[in-house]
C-alpha positions as CSV (number, residue, x, y, z in Angstrom):
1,X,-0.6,33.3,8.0
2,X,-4.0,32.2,9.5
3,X,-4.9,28.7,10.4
4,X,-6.7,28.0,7.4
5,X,-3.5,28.4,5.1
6,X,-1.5,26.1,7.1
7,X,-3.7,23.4,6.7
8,X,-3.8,23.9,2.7
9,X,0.1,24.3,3.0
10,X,0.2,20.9,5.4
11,X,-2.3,19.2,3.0
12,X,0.4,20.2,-0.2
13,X,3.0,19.0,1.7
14,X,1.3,15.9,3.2
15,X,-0.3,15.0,-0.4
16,X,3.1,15.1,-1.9
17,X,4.8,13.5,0.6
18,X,2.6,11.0,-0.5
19,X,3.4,11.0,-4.2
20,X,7.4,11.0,-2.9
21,X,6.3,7.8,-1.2
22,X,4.7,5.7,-3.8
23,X,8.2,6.4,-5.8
24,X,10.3,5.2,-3.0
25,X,10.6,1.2,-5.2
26,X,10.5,2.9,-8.7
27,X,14.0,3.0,-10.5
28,X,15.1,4.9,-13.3
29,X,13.9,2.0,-15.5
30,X,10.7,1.4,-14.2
31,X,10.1,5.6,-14.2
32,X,10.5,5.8,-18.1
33,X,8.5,2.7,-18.8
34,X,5.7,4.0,-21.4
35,X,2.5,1.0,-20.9
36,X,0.5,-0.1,-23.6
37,X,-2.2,2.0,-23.9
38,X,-0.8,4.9,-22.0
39,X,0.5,8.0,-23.2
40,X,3.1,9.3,-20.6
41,X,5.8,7.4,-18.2
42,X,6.2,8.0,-14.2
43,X,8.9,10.3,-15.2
44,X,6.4,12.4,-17.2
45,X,3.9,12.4,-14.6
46,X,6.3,13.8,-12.3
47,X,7.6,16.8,-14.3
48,X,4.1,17.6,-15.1
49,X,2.8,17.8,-11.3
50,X,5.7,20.2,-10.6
51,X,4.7,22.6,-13.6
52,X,0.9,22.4,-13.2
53,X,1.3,24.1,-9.9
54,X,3.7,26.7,-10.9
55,X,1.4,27.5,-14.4
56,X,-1.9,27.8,-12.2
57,X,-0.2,30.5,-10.2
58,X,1.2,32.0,-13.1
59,X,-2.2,32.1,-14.5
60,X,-3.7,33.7,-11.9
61,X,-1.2,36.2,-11.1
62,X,0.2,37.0,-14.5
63,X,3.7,37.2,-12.9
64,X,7.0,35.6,-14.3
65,X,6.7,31.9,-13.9
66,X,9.3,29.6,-11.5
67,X,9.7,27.2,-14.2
68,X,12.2,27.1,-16.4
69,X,10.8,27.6,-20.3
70,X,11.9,23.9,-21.4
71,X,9.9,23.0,-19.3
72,X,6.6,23.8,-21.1
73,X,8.2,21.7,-24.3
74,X,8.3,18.3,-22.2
75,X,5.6,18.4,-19.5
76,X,3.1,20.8,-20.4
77,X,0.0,19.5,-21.3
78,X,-0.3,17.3,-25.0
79,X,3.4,16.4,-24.6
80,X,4.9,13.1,-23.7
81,X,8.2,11.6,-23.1
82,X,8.7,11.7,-26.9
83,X,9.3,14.9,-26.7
84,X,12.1,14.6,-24.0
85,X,16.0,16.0,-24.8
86,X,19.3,14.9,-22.8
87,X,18.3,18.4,-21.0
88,X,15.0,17.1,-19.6
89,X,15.4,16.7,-15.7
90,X,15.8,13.0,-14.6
91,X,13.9,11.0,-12.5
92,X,15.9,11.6,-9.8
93,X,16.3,15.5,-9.8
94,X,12.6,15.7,-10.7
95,X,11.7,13.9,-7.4
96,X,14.3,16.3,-5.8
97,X,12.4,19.1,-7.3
98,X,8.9,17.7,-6.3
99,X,10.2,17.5,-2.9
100,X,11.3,21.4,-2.5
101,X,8.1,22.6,-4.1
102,X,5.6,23.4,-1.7
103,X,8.0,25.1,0.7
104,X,9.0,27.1,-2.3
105,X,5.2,28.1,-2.5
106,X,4.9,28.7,1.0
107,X,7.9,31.3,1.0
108,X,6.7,32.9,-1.9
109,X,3.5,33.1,-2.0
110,X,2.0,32.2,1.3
111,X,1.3,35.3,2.7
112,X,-0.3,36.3,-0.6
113,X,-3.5,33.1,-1.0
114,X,-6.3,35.7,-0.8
115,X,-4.8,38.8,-3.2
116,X,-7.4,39.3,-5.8
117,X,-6.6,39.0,-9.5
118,X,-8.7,38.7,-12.2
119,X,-10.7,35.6,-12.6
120,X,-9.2,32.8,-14.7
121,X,-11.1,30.6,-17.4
122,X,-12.4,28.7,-14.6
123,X,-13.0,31.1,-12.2
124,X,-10.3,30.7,-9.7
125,X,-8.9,34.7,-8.6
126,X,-6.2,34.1,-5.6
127,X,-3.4,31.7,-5.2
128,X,-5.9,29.9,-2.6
129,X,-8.4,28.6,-4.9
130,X,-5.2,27.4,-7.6
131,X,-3.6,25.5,-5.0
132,X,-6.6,23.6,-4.0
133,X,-7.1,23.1,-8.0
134,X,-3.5,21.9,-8.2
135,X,-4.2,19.6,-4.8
136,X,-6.6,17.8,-6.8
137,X,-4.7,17.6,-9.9
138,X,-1.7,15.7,-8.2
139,X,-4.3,13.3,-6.6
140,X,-5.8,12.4,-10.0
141,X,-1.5,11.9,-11.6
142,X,-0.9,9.9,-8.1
143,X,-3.6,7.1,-9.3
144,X,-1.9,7.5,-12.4
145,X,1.0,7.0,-11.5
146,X,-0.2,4.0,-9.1
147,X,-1.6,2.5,-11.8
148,X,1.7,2.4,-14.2
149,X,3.2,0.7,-11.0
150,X,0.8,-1.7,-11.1
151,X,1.5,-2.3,-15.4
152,X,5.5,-2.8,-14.5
């Protein structure tokens, strides 16, 4: 792996480190808490990180994803914690998830960030270009998440 991978593989761990820090205070409670005008909880936010990454990939590689199917039904995108069942993960195994990610990514796909595959909606063709995509999606759900702590 050349140095330029394992700084995007230290800046996804480092940026979710981050996110596992800001959740450090949150309890169960405050993790399903649904604000006034907002549409998801913490909780939400959380499962929705971990399969954004794994659908980019599978976007771009058209391979079998790593996320189990429910998962589509309660964090993909237009769904909210209404549309949670006793089978949607927890808080607390959703942070446990989170937190195994990007080493699951590294051992799976690190040595493959530059394969070409064919170009997705919005241009992106290797794992490379996804995982800087994702990157910046978990930045934009951290200030969301930042700002439900700050509604509690």
């Amino acid at each position: 792996m050349n140095k330029r991978h394992e700084v995007l593989f230290t800046q996804l761990e480092g940026y979710r480190s981050e996110i596992l820090g800001v959740l450090e205070n949150v309890t169960e409670v405050d993790a399903e808490w649904v604000p006034r005008n907002f549409n998801n909880n913490i909780r939400w936010n959380l499962g929705h990180i971990y399969l954004d990454q794994y659908l980019w990939i599978q976007a771009v590689t058209k391979e079998v994803g790593d996320v189990p199917e429910p998962f589509h039904t309660w964090f993909g995108y237009g769904t909210s914690p209404t549309d949670f069942t006793p089978e949607t993960p927890s808080f607390e195994e959703l942070k446990s998830l989170l937190k195994e990610q990007p080493a699951q990514i590294k051992a799976k796909y690190g040595e493959r960030l530059e394969e070409e595959f064919p170009p997705t909606e919005m241009g992106m063709h290797t794992i490379e270009q996804v995982l800087i995509r994702t990157i910046f999606h978990e930045g934009m759900h951290l200030q969301t998440i930042l700002d439900l702590k700050k509604c509690r």
